[in-house]
C-alpha positions as CSV (number, residue, x, y, z in Angstrom):
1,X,-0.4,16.7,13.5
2,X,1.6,19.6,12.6
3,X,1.8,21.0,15.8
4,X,4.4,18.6,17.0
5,X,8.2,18.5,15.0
6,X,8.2,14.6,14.1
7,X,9.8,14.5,10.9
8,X,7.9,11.4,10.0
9,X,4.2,13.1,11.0
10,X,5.0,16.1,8.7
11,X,6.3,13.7,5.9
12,X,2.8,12.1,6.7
13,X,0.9,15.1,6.5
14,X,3.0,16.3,3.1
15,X,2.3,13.1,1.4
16,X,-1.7,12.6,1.8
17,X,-1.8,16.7,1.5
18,X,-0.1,16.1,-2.3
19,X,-2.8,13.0,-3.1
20,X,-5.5,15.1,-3.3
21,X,-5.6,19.2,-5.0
22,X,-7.6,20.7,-3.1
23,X,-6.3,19.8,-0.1
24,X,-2.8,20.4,-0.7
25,X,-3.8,23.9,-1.7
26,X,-5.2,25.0,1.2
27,X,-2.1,22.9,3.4
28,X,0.9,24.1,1.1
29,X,1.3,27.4,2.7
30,X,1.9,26.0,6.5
31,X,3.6,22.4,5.2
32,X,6.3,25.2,3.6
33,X,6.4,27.0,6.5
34,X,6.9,23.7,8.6
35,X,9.6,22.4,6.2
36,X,11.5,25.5,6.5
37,X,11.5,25.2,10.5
38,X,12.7,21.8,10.4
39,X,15.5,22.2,8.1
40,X,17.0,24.9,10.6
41,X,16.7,22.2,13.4
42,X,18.7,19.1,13.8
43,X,17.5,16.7,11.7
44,X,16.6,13.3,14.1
45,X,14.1,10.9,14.5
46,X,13.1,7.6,13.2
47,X,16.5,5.8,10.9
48,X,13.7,5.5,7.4
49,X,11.9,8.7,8.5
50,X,15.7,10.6,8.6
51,X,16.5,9.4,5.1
52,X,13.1,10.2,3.5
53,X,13.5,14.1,4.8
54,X,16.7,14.0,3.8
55,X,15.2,13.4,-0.1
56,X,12.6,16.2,0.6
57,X,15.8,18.6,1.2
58,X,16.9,17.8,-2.6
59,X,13.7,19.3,-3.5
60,X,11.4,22.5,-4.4
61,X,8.3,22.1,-1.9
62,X,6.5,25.0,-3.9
63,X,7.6,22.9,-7.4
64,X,5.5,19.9,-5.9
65,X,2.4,18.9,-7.5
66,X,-0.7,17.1,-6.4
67,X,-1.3,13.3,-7.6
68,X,-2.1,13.2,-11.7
69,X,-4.0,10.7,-13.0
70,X,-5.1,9.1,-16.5
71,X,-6.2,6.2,-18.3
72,X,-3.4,4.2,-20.5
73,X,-5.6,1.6,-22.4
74,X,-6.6,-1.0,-20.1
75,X,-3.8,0.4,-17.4
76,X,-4.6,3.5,-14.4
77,X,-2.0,6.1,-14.3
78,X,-0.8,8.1,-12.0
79,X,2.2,10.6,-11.1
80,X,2.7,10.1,-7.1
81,X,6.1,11.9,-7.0
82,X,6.2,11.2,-2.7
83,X,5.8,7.7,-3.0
84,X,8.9,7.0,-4.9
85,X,10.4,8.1,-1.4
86,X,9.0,5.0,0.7
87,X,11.8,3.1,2.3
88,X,11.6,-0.7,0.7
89,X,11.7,-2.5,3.8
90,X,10.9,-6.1,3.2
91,X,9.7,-5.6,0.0
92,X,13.4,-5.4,-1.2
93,X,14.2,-8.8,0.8
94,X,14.8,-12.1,-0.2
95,X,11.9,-14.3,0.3
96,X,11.4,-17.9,1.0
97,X,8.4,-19.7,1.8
98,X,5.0,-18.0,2.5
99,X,6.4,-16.4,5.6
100,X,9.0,-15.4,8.0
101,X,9.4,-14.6,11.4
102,X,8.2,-11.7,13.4
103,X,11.3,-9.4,14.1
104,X,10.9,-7.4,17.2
105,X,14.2,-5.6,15.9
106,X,12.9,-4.9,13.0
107,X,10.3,-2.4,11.5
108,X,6.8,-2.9,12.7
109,X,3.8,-1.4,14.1
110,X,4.5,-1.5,17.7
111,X,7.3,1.0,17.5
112,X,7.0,4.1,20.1
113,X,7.6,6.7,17.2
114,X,4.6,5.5,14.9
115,X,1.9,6.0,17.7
116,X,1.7,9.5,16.4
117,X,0.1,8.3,13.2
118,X,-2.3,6.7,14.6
119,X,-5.9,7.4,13.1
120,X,-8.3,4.9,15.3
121,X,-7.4,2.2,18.1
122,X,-9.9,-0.1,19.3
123,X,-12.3,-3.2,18.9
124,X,-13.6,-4.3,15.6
125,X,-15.9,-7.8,16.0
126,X,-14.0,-8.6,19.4
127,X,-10.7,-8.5,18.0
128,X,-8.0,-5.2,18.7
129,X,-7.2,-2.7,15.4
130,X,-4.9,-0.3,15.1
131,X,-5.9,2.3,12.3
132,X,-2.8,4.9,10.6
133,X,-2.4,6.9,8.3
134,X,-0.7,5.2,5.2
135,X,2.3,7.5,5.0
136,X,2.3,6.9,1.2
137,X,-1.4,7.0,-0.2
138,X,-1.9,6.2,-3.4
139,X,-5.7,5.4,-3.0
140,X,-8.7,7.5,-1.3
141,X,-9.0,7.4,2.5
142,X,-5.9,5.2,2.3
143,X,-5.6,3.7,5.6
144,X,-3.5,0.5,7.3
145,X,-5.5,-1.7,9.7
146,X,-3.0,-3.8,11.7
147,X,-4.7,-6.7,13.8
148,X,-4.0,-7.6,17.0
149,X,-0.8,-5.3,17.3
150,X,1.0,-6.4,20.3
151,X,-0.1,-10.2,19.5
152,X,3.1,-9.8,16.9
153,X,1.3,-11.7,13.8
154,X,3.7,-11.9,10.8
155,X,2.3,-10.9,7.4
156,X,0.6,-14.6,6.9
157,X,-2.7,-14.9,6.5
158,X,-4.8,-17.4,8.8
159,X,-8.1,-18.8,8.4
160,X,-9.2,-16.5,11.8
161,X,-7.6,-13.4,10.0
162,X,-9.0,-14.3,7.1
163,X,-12.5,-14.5,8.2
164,X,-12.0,-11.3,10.3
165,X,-11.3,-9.4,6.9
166,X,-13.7,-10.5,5.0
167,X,-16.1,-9.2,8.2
168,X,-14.8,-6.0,8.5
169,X,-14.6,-5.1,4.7
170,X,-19.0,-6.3,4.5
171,X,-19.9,-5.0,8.4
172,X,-18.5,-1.3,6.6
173,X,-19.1,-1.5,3.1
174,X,-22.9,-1.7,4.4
175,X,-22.1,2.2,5.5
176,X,-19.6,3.1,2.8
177,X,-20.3,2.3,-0.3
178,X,-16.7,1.1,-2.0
179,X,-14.9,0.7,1.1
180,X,-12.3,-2.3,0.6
181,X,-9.3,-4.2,1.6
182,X,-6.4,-5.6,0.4
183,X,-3.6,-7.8,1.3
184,X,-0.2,-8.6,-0.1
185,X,1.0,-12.0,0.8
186,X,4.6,-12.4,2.1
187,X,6.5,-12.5,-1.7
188,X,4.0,-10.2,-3.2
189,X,6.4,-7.1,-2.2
190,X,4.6,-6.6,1.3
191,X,6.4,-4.4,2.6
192,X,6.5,-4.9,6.6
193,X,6.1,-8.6,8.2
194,X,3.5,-7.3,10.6
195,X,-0.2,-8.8,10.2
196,X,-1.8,-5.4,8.0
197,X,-4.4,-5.1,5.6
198,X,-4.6,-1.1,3.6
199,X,-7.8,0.1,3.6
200,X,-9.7,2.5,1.0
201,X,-12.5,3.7,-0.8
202,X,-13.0,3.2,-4.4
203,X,-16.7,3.0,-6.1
204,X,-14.9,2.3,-9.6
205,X,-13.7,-1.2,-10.6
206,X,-10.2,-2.1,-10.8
207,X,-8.8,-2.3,-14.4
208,X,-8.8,-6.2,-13.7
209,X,-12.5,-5.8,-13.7
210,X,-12.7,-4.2,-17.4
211,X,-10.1,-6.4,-18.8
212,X,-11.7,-10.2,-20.1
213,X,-7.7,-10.7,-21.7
214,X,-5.5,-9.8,-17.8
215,X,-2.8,-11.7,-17.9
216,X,-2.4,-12.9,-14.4
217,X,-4.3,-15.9,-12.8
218,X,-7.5,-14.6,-10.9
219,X,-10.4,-15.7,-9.5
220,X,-13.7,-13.6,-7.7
221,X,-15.0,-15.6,-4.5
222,X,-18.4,-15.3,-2.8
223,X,-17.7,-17.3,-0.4
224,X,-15.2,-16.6,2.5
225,X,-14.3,-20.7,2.7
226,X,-14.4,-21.2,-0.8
227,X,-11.7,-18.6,-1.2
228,X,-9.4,-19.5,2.4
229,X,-9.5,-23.0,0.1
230,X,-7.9,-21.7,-2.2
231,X,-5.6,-19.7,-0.1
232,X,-4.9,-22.3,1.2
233,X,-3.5,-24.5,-2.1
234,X,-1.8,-21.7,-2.7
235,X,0.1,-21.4,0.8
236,X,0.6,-25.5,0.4
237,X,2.6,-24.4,-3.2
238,X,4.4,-21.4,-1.7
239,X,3.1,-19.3,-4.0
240,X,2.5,-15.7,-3.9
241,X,-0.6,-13.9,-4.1
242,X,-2.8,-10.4,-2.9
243,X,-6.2,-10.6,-2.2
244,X,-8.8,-7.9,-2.4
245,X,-12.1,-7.7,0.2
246,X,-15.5,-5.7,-1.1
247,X,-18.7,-5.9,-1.3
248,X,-19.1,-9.4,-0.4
249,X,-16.9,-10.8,-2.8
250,X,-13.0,-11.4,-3.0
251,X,-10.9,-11.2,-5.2
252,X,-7.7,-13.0,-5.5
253,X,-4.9,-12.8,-8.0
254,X,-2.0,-14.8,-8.4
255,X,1.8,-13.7,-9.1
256,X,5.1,-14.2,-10.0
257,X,7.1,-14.2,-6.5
258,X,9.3,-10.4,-6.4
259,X,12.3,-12.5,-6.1
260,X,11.9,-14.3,-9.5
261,X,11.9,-11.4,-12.1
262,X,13.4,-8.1,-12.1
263,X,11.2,-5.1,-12.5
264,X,11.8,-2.0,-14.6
265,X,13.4,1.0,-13.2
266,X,10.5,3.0,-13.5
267,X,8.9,1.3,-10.9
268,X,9.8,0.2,-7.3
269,X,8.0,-3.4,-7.6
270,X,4.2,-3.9,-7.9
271,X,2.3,-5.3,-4.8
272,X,-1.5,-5.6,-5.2
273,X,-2.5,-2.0,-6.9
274,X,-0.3,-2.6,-10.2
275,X,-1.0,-6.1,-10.4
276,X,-4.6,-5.2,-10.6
277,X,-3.8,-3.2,-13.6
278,X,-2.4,0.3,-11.6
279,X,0.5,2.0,-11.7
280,X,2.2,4.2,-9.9
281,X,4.9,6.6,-11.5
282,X,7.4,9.0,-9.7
283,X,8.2,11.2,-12.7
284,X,6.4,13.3,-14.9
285,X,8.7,12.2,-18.1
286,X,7.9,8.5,-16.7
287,X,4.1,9.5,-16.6
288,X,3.9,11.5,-20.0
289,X,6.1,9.1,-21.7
290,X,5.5,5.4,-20.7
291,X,3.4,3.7,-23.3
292,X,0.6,0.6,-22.9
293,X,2.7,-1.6,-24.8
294,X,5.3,-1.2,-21.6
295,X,2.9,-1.4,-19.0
296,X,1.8,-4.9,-20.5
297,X,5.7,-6.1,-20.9
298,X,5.7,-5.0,-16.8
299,X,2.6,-6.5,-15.6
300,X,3.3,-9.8,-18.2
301,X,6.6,-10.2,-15.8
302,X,4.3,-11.5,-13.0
303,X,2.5,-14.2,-15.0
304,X,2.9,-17.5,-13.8
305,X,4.4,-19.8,-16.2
């Protein structure tokens, strides 16, 4: 992928190379080197890929380190200092409702300059994916599957898309084990209003799982229909939500909509990772520093009340 001089491929490349150590030592030497041959160029491309690079320049490549992690209490931890980079999108909008329309002008999938971060195109249970690359991983093998691309789906989930999740996520966690999906509901700081899931592969539980006392409303399903039921009251109430697929269960917690609370500075909102008890920090002081009684405080912001 390096071969080519899309800024957005090599901020691609940079960010998964710094979410794992071993293999951002053996890519540092040539992502430096690339850096270093795109600065001297003019710097063009995609208008969110132009002002992350533009970031990079403020910083010391060869300073950067690898993703930390760590255990805070009944929290997950971890210094991601890329991610703090990602351009908002719609999870900085205001949201109404459960949905909104699809906006061709907008950001989505379909656009010409993403096609290079493209992992996988092709037919999953009769229906069109589109694998990438998440630009910003914060998981292993951290992946976006976008359904039926050019069919222009907005980020609400149906009972068909729905059913095809739940598929996908037991048809490959037969082969992987801990292979799983999530979703963020429109209002659950999704970030693009284009039909996608993110992909991963995790064999431990959530902290949700280890904590009898979370906070937040949730609820484990065995059965696809019993869960779209539910989905389903909570679409009716226009109420918020993010849903994780694995191992033929599903999980489904139940939030605070991103417009109703403000979050803490440390933090650029929490979509389905934090509010499953993970959290994602883009200094080291904010890492080394921020206690369990905070995280609580954070997460306590998305209970329903």
């Amino acid at each position: 992928m390096l071969n080519n001089n899309e800024l957005g491929v090599f901020i691609l490349v940079l960010a998964n190379a710094l979410s794992d150590e071993k293999l951002w030592r053996a890519l540092k030497p040539v992502l430096i080197q690339k850096f270093e041959q795109l600065k001297m160029g003019e710097i063009t491309g995609a208008e969110d890929d132009v002002i992350v690079f533009k970031q990079l320049l403020k910083l010391d490549l060869n300073t950067l380190e690898a993703t930390k992690h760590k255990i805070l209490g009944n929290f997950e931890l971890q210094y991601n200092p890329l991610r703090a980079l990602r351009p908002q999108r719609m999870s900085s909008a205001k949201t109404q409702g459960m949905s909104a329309d699809f906006n061709e002008n907008g950001f989505h999938f379909n656009k010409d300059f993403l096609q290079k971060e493209l992992l996988f195109q092709g037919k999953l249970f009769s229906k069109e994916i589109s694998l990438f690359y998440n630009k910003f991983p914060f998981a292993k093998y951290h992946g976006l599957v976008v359904v039926e691309a050019e069919k222009q789906h907005p980020q609400l989930l149906t009972p068909e898309l729905h059913q095809f999740a739940w598929m996908m996520a037991n048809a490959i966690g037969l082969n992987i084990k801990g292979f799983t999906l999530a979703y963020n509901s429109y209002g659950a700081y999704a970030s693009v209003n284009h039909f996608h899931l993110q992909c991963f592969v995790r064999e431990q539980p959530l902290p949700i799982e280890n904590d009898d006392k979370f906070p937040l409303i949730n609820y484990w399903f065995n059965s696809v229909n019993d869960a779209w039921e539910f989905v389903q009251s909570l679409h009716r109430d226009e109420q918020p939500y993010h849903l994780i697929y694995r191992n033929q269960a599903i999980l489904c917690v139940v939030r605070q909509r991103q417009d109703d609370y403000k979050h803490a500075s440390w933090t650029s909102g929490y979509a389905w990772y934090e509010a499953c008890g993970g959290v994602n920090t883009a200094t080291l002081d904010d890492y080394d520093h921020l206690s369990e009684d905070k995280l609580k405080a954070e997460l306590l912001k998305l209970k329903i009340t």
